[in-house]
C-alpha positions in Angstrom: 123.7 88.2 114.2 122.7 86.5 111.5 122.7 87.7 107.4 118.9 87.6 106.8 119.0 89.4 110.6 120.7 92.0 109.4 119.2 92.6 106.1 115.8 93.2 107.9 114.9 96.8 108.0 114.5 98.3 111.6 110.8 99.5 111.3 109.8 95.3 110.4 111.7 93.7 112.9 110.1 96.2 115.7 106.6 94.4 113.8 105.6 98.1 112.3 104.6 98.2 108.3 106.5 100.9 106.2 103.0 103.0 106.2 103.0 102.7 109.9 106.6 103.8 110.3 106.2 106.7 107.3 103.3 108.4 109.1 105.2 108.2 112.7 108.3 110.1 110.6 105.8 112.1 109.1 104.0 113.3 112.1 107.4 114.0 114.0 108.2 115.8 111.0 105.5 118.0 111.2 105.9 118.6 115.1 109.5 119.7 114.6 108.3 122.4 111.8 108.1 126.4 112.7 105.5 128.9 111.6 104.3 129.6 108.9 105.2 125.9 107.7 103.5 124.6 110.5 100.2 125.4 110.2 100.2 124.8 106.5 101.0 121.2 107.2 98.0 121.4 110.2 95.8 121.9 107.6 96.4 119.3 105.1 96.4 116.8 108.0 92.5 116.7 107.8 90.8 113.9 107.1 86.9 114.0 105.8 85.2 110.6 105.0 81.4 109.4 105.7 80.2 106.2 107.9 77.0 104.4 107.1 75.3 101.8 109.5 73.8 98.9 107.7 70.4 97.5 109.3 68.7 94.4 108.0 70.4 94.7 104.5 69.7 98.6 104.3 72.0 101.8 104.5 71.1 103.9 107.0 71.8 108.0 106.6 75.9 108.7 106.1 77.0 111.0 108.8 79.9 113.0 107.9 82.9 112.9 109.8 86.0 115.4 110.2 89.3 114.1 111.7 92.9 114.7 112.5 95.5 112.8 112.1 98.9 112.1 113.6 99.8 110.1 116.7 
């Protein structure tokens, strides 16, 4: 093994980003986490945005969309 090997962090030489390997140790995290705690972190996993379809240069209605992250 090589220095620069070694120096690599584990989460970039399995081809993850950091975000990518924070929200997987997040969500484990969370899994691992007893009531009450549990469902407090459940509810600040939410995620609200809004899509909008574009047609011929125009923005159609947004519809609003409600998801929940994790893996």
């Amino acid at each position: 093994m090589s220095a620069t090997t070694a120096a690599v962090p584990f989460w970039r030489a399995a081809g993850m980003t950091y975000i990518g390997y924070s929200n997987v140790c997040a969500a484990l995290v969370r899994r691992c986490l007893k009531e009450p705690h549990k469902s407090e972190a459940a509810s600040r996993e939410k995620v609200h945005f809004s899509i909008s379809k574009w047609t011929e240069g125009k923005q159609e209605k947004p519809k609003a969309v409600e998801r929940q992250r994790g893996i």
